[in-house]
VOBA-1610 file (N, C-alpha, C; in pm, whole numbers, padded with zeros to 5 digits, always signed):
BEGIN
Unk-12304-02430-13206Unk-12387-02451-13322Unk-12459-02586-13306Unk-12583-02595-13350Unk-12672-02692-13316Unk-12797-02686-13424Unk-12854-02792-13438Unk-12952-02817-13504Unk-12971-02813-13656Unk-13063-02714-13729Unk-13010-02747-13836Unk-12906-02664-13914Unk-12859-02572-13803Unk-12765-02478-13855Unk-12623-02592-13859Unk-12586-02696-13725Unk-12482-02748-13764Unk-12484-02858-13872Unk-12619-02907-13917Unk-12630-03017-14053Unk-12600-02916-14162Unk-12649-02781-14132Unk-12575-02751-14277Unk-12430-02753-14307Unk-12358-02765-14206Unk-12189-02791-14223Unk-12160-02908-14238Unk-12239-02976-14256Unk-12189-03120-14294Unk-12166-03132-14398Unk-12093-03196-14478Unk-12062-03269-14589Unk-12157-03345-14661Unk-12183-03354-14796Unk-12327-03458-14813Unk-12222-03624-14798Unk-12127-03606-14789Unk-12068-03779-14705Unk-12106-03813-14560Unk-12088-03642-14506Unk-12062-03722-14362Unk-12296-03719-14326Unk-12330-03596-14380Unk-12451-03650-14366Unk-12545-03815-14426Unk-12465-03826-14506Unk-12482-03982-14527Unk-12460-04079-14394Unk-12360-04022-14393Unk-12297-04162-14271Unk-12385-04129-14172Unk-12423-03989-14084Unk-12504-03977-13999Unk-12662-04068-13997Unk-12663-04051-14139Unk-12857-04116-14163Unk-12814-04254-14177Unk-12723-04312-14260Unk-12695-04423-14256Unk-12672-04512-14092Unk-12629-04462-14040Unk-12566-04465-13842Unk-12755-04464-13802Unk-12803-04335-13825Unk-12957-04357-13786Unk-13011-04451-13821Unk-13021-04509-13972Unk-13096-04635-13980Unk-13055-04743-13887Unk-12927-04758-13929Unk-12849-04908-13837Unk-12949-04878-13709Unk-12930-04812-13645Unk-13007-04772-13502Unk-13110-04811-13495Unk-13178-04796-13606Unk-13355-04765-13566Unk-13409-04926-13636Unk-13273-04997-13709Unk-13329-05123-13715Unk-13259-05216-13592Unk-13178-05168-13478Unk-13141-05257-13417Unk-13255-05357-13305Unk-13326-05264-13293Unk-13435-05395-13227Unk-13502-05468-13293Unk-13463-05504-13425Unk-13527-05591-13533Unk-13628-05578-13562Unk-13715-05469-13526Unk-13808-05403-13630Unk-13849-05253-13663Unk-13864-05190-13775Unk-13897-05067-13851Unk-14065-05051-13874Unk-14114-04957-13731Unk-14267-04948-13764Unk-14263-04813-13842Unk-14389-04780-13845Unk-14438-04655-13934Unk-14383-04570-13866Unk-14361-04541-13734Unk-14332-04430-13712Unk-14178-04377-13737Unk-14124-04504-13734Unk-13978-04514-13751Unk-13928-04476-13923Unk-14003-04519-13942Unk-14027-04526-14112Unk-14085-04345-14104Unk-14116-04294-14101Unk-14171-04129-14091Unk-14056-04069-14014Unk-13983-04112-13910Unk-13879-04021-13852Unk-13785-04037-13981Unk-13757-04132-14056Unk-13631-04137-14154Unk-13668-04070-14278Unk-13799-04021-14292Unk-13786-03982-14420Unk-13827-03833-14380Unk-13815-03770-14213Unk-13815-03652-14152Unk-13691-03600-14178Unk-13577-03714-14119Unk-13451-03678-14130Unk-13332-03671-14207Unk-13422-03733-14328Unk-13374-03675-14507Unk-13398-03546-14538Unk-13511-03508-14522Unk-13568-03395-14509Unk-13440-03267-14413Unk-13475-03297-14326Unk-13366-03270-14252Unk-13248-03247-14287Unk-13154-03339-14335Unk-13057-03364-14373Unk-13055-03327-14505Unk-13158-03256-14578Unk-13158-03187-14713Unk-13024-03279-14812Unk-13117-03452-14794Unk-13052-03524-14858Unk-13131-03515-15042Unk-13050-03533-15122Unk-13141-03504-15237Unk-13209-03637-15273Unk-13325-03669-15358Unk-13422-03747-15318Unk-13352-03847-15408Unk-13278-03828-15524Unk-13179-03925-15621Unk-13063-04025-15494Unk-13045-03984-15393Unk-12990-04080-15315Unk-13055-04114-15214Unk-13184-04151-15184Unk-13288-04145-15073Unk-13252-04306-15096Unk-13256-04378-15210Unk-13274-04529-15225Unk-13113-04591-15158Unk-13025-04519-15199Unk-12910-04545-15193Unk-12830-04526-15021Unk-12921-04458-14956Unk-12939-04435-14828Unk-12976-04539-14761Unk-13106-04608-14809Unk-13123-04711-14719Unk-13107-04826-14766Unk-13019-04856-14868Unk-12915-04982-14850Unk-12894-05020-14755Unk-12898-05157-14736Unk-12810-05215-14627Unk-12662-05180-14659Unk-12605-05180-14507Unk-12474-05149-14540Unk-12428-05191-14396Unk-12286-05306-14402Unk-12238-05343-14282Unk-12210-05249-14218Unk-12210-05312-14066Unk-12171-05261-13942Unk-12044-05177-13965Unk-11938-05323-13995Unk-11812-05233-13989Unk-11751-05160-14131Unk-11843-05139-14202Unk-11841-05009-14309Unk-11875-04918-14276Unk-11997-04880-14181Unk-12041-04777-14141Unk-11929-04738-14018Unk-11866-04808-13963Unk-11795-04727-13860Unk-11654-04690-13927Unk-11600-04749-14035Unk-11477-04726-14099Unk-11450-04569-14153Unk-11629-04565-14216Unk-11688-04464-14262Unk-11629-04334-14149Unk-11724-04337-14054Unk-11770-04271-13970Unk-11634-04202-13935Unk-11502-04294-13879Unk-11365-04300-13821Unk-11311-04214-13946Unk-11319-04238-14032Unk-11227-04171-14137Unk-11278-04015-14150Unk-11456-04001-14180Unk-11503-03866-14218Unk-11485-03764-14067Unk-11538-03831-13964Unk-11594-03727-13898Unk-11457-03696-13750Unk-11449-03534-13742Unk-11374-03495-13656Unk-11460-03535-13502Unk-11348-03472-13420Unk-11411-03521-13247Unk-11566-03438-13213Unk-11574-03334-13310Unk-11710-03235-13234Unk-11863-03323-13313Unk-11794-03337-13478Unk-11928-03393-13571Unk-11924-03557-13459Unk-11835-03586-13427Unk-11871-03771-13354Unk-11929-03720-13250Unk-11914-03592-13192Unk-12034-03639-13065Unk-12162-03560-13066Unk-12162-03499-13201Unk-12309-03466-13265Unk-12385-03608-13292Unk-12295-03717-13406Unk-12349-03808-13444Unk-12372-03877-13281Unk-12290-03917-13176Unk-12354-03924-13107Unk-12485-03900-13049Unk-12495-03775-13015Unk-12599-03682-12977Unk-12744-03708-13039Unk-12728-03759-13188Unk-12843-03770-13292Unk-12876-03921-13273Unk-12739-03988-13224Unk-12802-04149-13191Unk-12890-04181-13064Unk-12795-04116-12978Unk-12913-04128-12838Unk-13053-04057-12859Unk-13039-03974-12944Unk-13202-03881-12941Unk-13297-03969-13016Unk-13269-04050-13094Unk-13323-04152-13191Unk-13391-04234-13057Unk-13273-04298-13011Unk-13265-04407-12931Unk-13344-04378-12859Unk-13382-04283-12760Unk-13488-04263-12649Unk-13595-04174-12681Unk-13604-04128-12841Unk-13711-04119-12880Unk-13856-04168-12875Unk-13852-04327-12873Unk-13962-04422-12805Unk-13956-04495-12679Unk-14074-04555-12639Unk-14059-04557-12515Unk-13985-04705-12512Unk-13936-04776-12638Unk-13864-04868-12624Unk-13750-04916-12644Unk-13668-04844-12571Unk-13548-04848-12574Unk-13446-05007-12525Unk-13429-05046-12652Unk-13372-05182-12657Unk-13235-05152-12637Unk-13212-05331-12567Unk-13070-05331-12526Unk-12922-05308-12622Unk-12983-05363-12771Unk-12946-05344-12879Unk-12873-05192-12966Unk-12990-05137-12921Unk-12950-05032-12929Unk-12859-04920-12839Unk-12896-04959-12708Unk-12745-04913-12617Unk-12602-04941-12653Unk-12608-05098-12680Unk-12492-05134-12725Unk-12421-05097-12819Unk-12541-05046-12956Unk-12461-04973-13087Unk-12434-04859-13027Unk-12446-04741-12950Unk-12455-04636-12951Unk-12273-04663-12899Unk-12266-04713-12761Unk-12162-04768-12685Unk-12073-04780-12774Unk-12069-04877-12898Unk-11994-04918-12965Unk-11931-04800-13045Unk-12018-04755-13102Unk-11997-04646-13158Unk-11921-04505-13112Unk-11936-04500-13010Unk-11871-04396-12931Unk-11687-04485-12895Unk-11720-04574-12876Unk-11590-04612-12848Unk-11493-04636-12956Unk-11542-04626-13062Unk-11466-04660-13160Unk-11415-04434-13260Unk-11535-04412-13166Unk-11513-04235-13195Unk-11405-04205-13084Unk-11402-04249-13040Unk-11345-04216-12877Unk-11374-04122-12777Unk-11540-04108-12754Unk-11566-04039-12669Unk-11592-04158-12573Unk-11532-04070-12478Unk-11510-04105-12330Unk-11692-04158-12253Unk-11681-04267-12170Unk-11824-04303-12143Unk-11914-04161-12032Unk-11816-04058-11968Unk-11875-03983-11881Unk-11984-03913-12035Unk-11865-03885-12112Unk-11965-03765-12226Unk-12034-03856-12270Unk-12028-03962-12295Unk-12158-04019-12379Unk-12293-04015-12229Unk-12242-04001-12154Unk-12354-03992-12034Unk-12426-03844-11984Unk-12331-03780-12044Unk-12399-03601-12003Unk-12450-03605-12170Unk-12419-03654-12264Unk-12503-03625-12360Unk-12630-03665-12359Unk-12623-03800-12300Unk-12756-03894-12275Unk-12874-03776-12203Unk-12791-03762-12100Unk-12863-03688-12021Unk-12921-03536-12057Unk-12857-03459-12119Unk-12896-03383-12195Unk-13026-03389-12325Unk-13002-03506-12400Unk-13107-03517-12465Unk-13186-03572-12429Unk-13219-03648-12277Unk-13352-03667-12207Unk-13382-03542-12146Unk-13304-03438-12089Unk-13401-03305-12084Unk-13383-03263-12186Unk-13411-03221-12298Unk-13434-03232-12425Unk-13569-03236-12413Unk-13562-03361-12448Unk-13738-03476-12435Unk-13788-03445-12386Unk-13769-03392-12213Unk-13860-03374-12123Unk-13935-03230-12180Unk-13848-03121-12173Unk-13870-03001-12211Unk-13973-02982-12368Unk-13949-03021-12442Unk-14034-03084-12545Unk-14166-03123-12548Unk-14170-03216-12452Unk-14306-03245-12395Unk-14368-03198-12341Unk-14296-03064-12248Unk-14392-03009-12178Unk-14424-02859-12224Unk-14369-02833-12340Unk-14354-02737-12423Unk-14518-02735-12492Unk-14483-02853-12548Unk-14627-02933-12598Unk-14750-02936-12530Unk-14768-02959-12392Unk-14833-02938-12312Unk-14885-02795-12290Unk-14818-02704-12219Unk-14796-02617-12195Unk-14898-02529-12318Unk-14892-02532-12470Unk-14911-02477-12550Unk-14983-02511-12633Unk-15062-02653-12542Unk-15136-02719-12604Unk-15156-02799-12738Unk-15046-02817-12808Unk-15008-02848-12922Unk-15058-03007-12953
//
């Protein structure tokens, strides 16, 4: 199960923590452009978050709340989805900061996936990307 068939099994907690985990991410290179700002209010959307907690979403909220969070809600398959949704963020642009490796890293280690899977996931959602793009191409889009 994948995509938005497995967000619908989420919990509206643990989909919190997921978008919440996405923001932290997408502010770790210390800045939030427009486009970044349009993927988060894609992935509310997405996340068929209701719009009464859209504000309450992007609270700041510490580091180690969000992982306390994360450790308590989510089993071993949803942590290496939330994985999965961090790296896809992460190499979404072509600027992939050091910052943001490190949260992902962190994050996984504190889920306890092992560094090989956080590396076939990586790798997976760069062919992902690739395939995507050339999908686009391909179909002229």
């Amino acid at each position: 199960m994948y995509g938005a068939e497995y967000i619908a099994g989420l919990t509206l907690s643990e989909k919190i923590v997921f978008l919440r985990m996405i923001i932290k991410l997408i502010g770790k290179d210390g800045r939030i452009d427009d486009k970044e700002r349009m993927l988060m209010k894609e992935l509310a959307q997405q996340y068929q978050i209701p719009k009464e907690l859209g504000n309450m979403i992007s609270q700041p909220v510490s580091e180690d709340d969000l992982i306390d969070d994360a450790r308590s809600l989510l089993d071993r398959k949803k942590s290496l989805y939330l994985i999965k949704e961090l790296l896809t963020v992460a190499n979404k642009d072509e600027d992939l900061a050091d910052t943001e490796i490190d949260f992902v890293i962190k994050i996984s280690q504190v889920l306890k996936i092992e560094n090989e899977k956080v590396g076939e996931i990586n790798q997976l959602v760069l062919d992902q990307l690739v395939w995507q793009d050339k999908y686009k191409h391909v179909m002229e889009l």
